[in-house]
N, C-alpha and C positions, 0 to 999 in steps of 0.2 A: 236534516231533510235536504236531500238533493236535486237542485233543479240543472238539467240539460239546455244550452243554448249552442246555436250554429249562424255565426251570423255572417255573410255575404263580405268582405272583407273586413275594411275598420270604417267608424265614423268620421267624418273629415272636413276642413272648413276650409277653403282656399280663397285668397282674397288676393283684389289686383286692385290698382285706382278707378278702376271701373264697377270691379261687382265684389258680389262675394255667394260664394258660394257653399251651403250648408250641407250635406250628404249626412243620414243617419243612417246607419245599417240594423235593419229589425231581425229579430229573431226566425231565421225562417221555418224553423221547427214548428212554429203555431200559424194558425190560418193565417192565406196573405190577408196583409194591410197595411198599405202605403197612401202617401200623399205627395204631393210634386207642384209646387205653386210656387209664385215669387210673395215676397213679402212687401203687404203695405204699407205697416208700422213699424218702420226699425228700429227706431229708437222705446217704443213701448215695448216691446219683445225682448230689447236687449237688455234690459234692467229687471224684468219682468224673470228671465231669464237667470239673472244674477241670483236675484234674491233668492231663487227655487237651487240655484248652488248653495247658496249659505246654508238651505236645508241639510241639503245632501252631509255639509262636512260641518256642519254643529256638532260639539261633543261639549256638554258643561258638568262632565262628570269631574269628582275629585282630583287631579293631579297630582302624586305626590314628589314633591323635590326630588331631583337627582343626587344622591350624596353622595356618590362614589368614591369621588377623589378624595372628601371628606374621612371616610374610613379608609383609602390608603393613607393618606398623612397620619392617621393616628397611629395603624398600625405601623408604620415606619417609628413612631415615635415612643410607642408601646416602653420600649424595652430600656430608653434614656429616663422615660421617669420610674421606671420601677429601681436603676440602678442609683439614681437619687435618693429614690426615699430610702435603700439599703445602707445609704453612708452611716456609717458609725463612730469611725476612729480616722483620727488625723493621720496614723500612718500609710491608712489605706490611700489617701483622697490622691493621693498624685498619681497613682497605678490605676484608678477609677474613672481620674481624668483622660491618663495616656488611651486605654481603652474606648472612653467616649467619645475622644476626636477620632481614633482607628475606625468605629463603628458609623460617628457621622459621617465621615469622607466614603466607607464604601456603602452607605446608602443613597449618597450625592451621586455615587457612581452608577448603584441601581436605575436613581431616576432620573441620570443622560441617557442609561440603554432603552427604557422603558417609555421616556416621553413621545419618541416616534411610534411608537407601537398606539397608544393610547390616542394621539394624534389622528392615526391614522385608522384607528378603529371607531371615534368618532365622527370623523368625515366619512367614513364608509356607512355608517346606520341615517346620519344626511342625507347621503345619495341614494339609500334605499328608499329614503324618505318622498324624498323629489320624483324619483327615477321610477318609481313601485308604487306610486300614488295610490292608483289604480285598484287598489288592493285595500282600500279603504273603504272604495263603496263597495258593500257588502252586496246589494242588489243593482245592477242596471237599472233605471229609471222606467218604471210603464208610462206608455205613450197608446192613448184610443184615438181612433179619428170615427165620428160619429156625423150624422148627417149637417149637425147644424153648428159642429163644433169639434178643436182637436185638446186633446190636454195629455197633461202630463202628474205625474206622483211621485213622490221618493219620501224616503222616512229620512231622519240625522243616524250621525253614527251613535249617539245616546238613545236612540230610540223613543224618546221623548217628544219630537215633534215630528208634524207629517206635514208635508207641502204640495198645493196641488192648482196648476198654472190652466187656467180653460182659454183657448183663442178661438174665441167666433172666428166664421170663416171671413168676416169683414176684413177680418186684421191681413188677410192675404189676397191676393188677386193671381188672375190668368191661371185659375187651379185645371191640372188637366186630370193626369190620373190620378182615383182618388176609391180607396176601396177602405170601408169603415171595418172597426175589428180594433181587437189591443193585441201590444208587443211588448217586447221589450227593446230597446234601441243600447247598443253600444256606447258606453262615455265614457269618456277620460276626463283629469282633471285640465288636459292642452287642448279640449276642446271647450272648454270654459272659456280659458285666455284667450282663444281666437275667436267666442262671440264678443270678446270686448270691441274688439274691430270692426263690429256693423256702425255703418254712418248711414245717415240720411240719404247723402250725397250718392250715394254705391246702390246699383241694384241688388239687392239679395234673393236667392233664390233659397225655396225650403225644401227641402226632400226628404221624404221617408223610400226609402228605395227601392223600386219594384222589381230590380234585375234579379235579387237574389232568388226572389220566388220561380223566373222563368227559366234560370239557367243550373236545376238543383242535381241534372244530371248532369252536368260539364262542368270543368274548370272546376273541381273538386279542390285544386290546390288550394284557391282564392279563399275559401270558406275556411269561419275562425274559429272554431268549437271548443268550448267551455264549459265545465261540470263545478258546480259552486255547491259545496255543502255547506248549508240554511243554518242560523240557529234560529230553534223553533219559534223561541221569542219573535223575533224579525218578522214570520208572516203571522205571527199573533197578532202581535203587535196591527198588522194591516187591517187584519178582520174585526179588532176590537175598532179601530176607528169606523169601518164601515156601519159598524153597528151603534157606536156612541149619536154618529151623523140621523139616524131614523130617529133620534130618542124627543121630544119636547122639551124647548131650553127657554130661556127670556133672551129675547134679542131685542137691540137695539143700536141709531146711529152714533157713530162721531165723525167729527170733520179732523181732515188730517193733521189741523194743528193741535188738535188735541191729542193724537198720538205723540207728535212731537213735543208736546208740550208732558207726557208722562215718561220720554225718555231721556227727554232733559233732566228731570228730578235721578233718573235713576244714573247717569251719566255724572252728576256731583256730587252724589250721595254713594256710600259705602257703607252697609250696615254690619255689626258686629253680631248683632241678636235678633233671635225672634220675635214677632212673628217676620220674616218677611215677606207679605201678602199685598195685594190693593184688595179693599175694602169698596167694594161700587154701590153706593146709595141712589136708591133708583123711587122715586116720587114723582106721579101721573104726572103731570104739565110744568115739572120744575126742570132745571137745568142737570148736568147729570154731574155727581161729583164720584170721586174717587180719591180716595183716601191712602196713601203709602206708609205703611206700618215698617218698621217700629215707632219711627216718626211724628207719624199721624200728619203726616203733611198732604194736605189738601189741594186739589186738583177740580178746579171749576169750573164744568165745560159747556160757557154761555151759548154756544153756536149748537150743540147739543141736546134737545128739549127730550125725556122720558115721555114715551106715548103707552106704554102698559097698562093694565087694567088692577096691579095693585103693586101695593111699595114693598120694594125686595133690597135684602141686604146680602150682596151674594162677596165671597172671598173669592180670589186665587191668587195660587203660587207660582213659582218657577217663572217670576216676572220678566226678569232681564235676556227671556228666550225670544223677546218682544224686538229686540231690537232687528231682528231679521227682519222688520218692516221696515228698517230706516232709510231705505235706496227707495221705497215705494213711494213716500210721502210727498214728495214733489210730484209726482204725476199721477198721484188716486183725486178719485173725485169726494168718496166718502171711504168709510170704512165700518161695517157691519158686525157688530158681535154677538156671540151667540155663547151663553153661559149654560151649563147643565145644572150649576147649581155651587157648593161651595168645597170647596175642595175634588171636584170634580173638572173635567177637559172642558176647554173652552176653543170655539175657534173666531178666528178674528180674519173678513172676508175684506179683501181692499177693492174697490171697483176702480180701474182704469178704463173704463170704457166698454173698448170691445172684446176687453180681457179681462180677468176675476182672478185674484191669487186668496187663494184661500191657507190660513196659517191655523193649523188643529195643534192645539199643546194638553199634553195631558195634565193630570190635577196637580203635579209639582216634579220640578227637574228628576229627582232621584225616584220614583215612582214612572217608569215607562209605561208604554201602554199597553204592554205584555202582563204586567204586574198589577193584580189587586184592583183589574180593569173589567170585571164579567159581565160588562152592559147589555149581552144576551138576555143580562137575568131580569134586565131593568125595560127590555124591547117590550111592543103590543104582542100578544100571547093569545092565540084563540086554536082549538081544532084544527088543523091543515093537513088533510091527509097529501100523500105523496102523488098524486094524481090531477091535485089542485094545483102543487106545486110547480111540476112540470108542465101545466096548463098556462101558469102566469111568465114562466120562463120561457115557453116557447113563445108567447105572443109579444114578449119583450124582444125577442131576435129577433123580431119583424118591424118593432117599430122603434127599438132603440132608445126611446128614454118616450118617456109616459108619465105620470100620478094616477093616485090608487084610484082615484074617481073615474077617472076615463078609462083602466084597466077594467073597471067594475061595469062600467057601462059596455064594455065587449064583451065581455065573458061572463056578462047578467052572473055576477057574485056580488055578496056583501063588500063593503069598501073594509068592516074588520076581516075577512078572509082574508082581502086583498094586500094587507099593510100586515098583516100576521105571513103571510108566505114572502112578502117581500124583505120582511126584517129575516125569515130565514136565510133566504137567497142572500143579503149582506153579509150573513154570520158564514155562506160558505164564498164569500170574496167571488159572487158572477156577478151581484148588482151593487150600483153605489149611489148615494144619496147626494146631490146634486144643490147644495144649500143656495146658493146662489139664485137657480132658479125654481127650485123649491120642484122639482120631479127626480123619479129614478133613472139612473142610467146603468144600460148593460155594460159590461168591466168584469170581467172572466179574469183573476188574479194570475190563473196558472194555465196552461195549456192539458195539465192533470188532474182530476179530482184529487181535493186536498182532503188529508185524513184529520176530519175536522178531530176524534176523538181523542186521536195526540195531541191537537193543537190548542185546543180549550186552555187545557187548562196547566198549568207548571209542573201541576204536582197534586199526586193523591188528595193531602190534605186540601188543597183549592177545590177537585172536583166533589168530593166528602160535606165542603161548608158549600157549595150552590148548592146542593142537594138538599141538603137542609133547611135554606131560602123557600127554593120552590117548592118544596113541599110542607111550607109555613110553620116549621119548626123549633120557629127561631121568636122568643118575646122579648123585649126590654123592660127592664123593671123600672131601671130610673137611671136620668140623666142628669147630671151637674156638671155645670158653666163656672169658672172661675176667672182669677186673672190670670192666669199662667196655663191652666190648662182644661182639659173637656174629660171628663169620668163617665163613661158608660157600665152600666152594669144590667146583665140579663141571662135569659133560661133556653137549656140550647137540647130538646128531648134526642138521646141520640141510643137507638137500638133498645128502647125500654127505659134508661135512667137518663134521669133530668140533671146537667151541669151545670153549675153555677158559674157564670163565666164574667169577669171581669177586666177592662182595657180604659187607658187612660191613653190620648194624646193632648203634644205639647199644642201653642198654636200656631205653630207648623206642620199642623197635621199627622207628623207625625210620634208612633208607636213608643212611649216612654215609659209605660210602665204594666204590665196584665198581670192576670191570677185564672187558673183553671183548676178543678178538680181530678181531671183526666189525666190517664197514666202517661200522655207522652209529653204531658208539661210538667210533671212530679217527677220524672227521670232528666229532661232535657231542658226545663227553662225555658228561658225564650235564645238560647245557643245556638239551634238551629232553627230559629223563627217562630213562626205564633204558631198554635196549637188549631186545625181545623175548627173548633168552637168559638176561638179568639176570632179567625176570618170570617166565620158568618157571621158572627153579629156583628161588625166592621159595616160587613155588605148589606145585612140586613138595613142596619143606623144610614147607610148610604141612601138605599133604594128608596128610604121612605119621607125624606129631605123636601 
């Protein structure tokens, strides 16, 4: 999927012993909207700021060793031990020998000619490294400026976690021009390194810059234009959080040592085996604990009291994505979480004050939120014809972030119309759920209608099992809990015959062993993944959690 941007030249940070100065260049392809103020908090913002980097270039996907040189040495060596093991006879061995010093010397020769080359092809993919950053982040970072508030979003390069930075306007002063609306802004990874450089001591100004909008007939040169072809993933990925965010979760406080005090464990700890999960035992008026599997090492967080109305035992994975809170902890006041449930996203809200960093992690590292994520399916669902809907979006242009209550009282609608067209509007990335203050806010993803029917869903098989969901097609026969792992089995009516489908995961959630009836699991296994039948009842066993 390809999106078009054109932005006013580069973003840019210039700093003196006096000031420092911030320039973002926004996309001027999409309506203006810029901001121009000095900042009041600089040292909140700058850390504030970091942390929402570590988003950006998170990647905790597998890495596999470099072996390269490995296989030249052997292949250099290939052919001295095959002429070993040929030895036979004593009369040979001296000619076998003369031969093997002939052969080591011009392979010592090879690799005088060849070490510069290797060398220098090394240090060349380095400096693409350094030099081509840029080419990492896959999307520009969205930037909204909203009446009462500016933020920002970006996903990791694993697509696994989303980050999203809110700065009331307290955090700035002497705001002049100021036109609300989302962009995209220009980054690099040297504009990182130079907001390390905000001090106290320095006035900092913030800009989102208005020139480019006024001057879009002149100075054409100036202008930076970029065509980035999307994987679909990546703004799946966007819409599925939008939509996770609308859904009903258990939330609850901790105090920031109690962050710290879970990534201290994970920090001297290295685990071999599964599961590796936290285990969050949550009891009305007790303290909250959290349990670190495989372990079982417990975590008591006395400054933390559960105020819920019943005791939940909820899991998640992909723990050590946590640590992108670590630069937070010294300067949040609390930090608020909000669980969907177990093996399902979680996000973890830090309050610093007059800023909110919000960390959304999906149900575990290798599972993004492109994948096996359909929270569409799991949204409030009522009637909304297309008339209503347009109705709730055009009154959100007007007043820019709302709840479904005071939406409903303008436009005398039910508050379920209201939270059923706004959950659509998330699934099409114009509105986003604002957890923090617990209202929608308007956040138009693309400056294009996006083809949500592409983007749903991966693949035939995923759009074939929601279908199945939604239209209750799907029963579970029977569940079993073991130690090692969880056995679902159940009945999936598909086009007139009834499947009998069967999926086990480990307790790592994940997929370890299935069984289907259907012809494209009796041809392919699980080779090319689980069979549509296998992911509905997955999603169904999810939905109903």
């Amino acid at each position: 999927m390809q999106f078009d941007y054109k932005y006013f030249g580069q973003s840019n940070v210039s700093s003196d012993a006096k000031q420092t100065q911030m320039n973002f260049a926004p996309d001027t392809l999409r309506s203006p909207t810029y901001f121009v103020a000095d900042l009041a908090q600089n040292i909140l913002f700058r850390e504030a700021m970091g942390a929402l980097h570590d988003v950006v270039v998170a990647d905790l996907r597998f890495q596999p060793k470099n072996r390269e040189e490995y296989f030249q040495w052997l292949e250099q060596e290939e052919s001295n031990y095959l002429a070993q093991s040929a030895i036979g006879k004593n009369e040979n061995q001296l000619q076998l020998d003369a031969v093997g010093k002939e052969l080591f010397a011009l392979r010592k020769q090879q690799n005088n000619l060849l070490t510069p080359y290797y060398k220098a092809q090394n240090a060349y993919f380095k400096y693409l490294y350094k030099n081509d950053y840029n080419a990492w982040f896959v999307l520009d970072p969205v930037i909204t400026v909203h009446p009462d508030q500016v933020f920002f979003e970006c996903f990791s390069q694993d697509e696994s976690s989303y980050g999203k930075l809110s700065c009331n306007l307290d955090v700035f002063k002497n705001i002049t021009d100021f036109e609300c609306g989302t962009t995209n802004i220009d980054y690099s990874a040297e504009l990182y390194n130079e907001f390390q450089k905000i001090r106290d001591y320095k006035d900092t100004q913030f800009k989102i810059d208005p020139t480019g909008f006024d001057v879009q007939t002149q100075h054409e040169e100036k202008y930076n234009e970029q065509k980035i072809d999307l994987p679909d993933s990546w703004v799946r990925g966007f819409l599925q959080v939008s939509s996770a965010m609308t859904l009903p979760m258990v939330s609850f406080e901790l105090h920031p040592m109690d962050i710290h005090n879970f990534l201290f464990v994970l920090k001297r700890q290295k685990e071999d085996q599964g599961p590796r999960s936290i285990r969050f035992e949550l009891t009305l008026g007790q303290p909250i604990k959290a349990v670190f599997e495989p372990w079982n090492h417990e975590v008591i967080c006395k400054r933390s009291i559960y105020k819920g109305a019943d005791p939940r035992e909820i899991r998640i994975w992909g723990r050590r994505r946590l640590m992108i809170l670590e630069r937070l902890i010294p300067i949040a006041k609390k930090f608020t979480v909000n669980l969907l449930g177990t093996g399902l996203p979680s996000f973890f809200i830090a309050d610093l004050g007059d800023l909110s960093f919000t960390l959304g992690l999906s149900g575990w590292t290798a599972n993004d939120w492109s994948k096996m994520s359909n929270f569409d399916l799991m949204a409030p669902r009522a009637e909304v014809d297309s008339q209503t809907i347009s109705l709730v979006y055009n009154e959100m242009k007007k007043v820019w972030f709302s709840n479904a209550n005071a939406l409903g009282r303008t436009l005398q609608l039910e508050k379920s119309v209201i939270t059923s067209a706004l959950s659509l509007l998330a699934q099409s990335g114009k509105v986003i759920f604002d957890l923090a203050n617990n209202v929608y806010r308007l956040r138009e993803l693309s400056q294009e209608p996006l083809p949500l029917d592409q983007l749903r869903f991966e693949n035939e098989r995923e759009k074939n099992a929601s279908r199945y969901v939604q239209h209750k097609l799907v029963k579970i026969k029977n569940k079993k809990t073991n130690q090692e792992s969880i056995e679902i089995s159940g009945t999936i009516m598909d086009s007139g015959n009834t499947f009998e489908t069967l999926i086990e995961l480990d307790l790592d959630q994940r997929l370890i062993k299935a069984n289907c009836h259907c012809h494209f699991y009796n041809v392919n296994k699980l080779s090319k993944g689980p069979c549509e039948h296998m992911i509905a009842l997955r999603l169904f066993e999810g939905s109903i959690k």
